[in-house]
N, C-alpha and C positions, 0 to 999 in steps of 0.2 A: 392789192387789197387796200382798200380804203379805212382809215384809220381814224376814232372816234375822236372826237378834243378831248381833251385828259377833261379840264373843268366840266363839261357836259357829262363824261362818265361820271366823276365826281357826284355830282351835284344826284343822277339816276340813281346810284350807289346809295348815297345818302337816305332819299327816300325809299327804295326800295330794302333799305336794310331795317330803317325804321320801323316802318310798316311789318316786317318779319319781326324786328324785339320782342312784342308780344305776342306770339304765336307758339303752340304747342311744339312746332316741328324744329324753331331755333331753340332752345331745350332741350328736346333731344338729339340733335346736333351737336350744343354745345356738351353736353356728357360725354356724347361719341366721342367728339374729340379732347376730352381731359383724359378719357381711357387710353384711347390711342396713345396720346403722347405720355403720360405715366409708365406706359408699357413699351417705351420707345429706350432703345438699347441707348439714344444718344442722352435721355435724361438721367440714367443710371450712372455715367462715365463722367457728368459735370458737377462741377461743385457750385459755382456761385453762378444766379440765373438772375436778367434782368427782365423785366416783364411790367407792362405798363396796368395798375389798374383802370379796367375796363368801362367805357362809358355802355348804355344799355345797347346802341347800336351794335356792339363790337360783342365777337364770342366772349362771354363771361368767365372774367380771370379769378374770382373771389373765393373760387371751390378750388382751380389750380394753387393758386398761392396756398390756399389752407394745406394739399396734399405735398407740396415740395417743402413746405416745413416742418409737415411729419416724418418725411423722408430724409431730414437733416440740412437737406439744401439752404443756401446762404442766397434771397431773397432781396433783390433791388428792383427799384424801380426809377423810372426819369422823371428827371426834373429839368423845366427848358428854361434855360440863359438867356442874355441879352443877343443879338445878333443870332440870332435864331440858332445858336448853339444846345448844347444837351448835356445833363451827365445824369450819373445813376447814383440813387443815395441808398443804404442800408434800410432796410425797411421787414420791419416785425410788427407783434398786438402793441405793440408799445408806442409806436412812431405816433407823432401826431400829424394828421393832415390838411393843406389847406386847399380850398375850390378855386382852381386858377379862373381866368377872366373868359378859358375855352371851358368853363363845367370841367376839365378834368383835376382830380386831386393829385397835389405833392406833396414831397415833405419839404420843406422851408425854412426850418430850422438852419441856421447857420454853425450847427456843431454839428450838423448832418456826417455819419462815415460816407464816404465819396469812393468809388471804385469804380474803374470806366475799362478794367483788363478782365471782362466777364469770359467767362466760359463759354456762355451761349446766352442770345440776346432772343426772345420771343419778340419779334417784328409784327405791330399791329396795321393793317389797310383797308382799303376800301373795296379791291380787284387784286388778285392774284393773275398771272399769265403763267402756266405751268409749263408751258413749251420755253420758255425764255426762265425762267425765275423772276419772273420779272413781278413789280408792287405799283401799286397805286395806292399812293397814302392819302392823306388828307392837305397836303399843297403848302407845309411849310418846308419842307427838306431837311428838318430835325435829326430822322433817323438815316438819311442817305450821309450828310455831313457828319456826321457820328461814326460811322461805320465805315467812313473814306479813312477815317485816323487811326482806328481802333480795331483790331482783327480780333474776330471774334465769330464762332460758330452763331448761326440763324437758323430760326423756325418760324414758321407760320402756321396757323393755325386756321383753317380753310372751311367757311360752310360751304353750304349748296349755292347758295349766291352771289359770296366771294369768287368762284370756281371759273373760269376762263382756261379751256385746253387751248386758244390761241389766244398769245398777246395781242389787243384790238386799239392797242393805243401807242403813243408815239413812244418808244424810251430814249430816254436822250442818254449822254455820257456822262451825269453824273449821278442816275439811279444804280444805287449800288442793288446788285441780282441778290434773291436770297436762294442760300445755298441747300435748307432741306425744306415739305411740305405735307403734314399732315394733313389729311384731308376727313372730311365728315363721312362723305361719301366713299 
């Protein structure tokens, strides 16, 4: 099998998820899958859940967060370090946020609560490989390096686009596989 360049998938990814953002069908997609995983036995059994808020490409995290802190869930999100490291900081209505230099918001605060021994880490990408677990993130290795140190249950959160039933791209040894996958579809 001939195997796509990760950058090329990338970069397809990219436009072609953009292009979905505003569309009726990513919507109800993204619903499907806040149902789906709300009603997923693994989020009932964890307590503290990291989870990135969402850029508009990405299945939209703002209605998830809203319902896991209904649900009492203990709510992080990452924040990226020097040398492309990661960690995850307590995050509520309260936290204040800043737009890093990639459009994504963190919290920044240097009295930020800091917890990196989560429960379960919602894994955000660009391609999912569902035969492998295999990700395709967006090319800093943030969350692989994260998750090389840190054991910690994974989910993904999967549209119609993201969805690859074969891995088409290279994994190399140190994309860490994610271990569960919710899917849209």
């Amino acid at each position: 099998m001939n195997l796509i360049n990760k950058n090329e998938l990338r970069n397809l990814q990219i436009k072609r998820l953009t292009e979905f953002a505003s569309t009726r069908q990513k919507l109800l997609e993204d619903t499907r899958l806040k149902e789906k995983m709300l009603m997923s036995p693994l989020i009932r059994e964890v307590n503290s859940i990291g989870i990135s808020i969402s850029m508009p490409l990405e299945v939209d995290t703002a209605p998830i967060i809203a319902a896991l802190w209904q649900m009492g869930k203990s709510v992080y999100i990452p924040r990226c370090l020097s040398k492309r490291k990661m960690e995850f900081t307590y995050y509520d209505q309260n936290t204040n946020l800043t737009k890093t230099k990639f459009g994504v918001l963190e919290d920044h605060d240097p009295k930020a609560i800091v917890k990196n021994d989560l429960d379960l880490i919602i894994v955000p990408g660009l391609a999912y490989g569902l035969d492998k677990g295999s990700r395709l993130g967006f090319g800093g290795g943030y969350y692989d390096r994260f998750l090389e140190k840190h054991e910690a249950q994974t989910l993904s959160l999967v549209n119609s686009l993201q969805n690859f039933s074969k891995t088409s791209w290279e994994v190399e040894k140190h994309d860490i596989p994610i271990k569960n996958f919710i899917l849209a579809k």
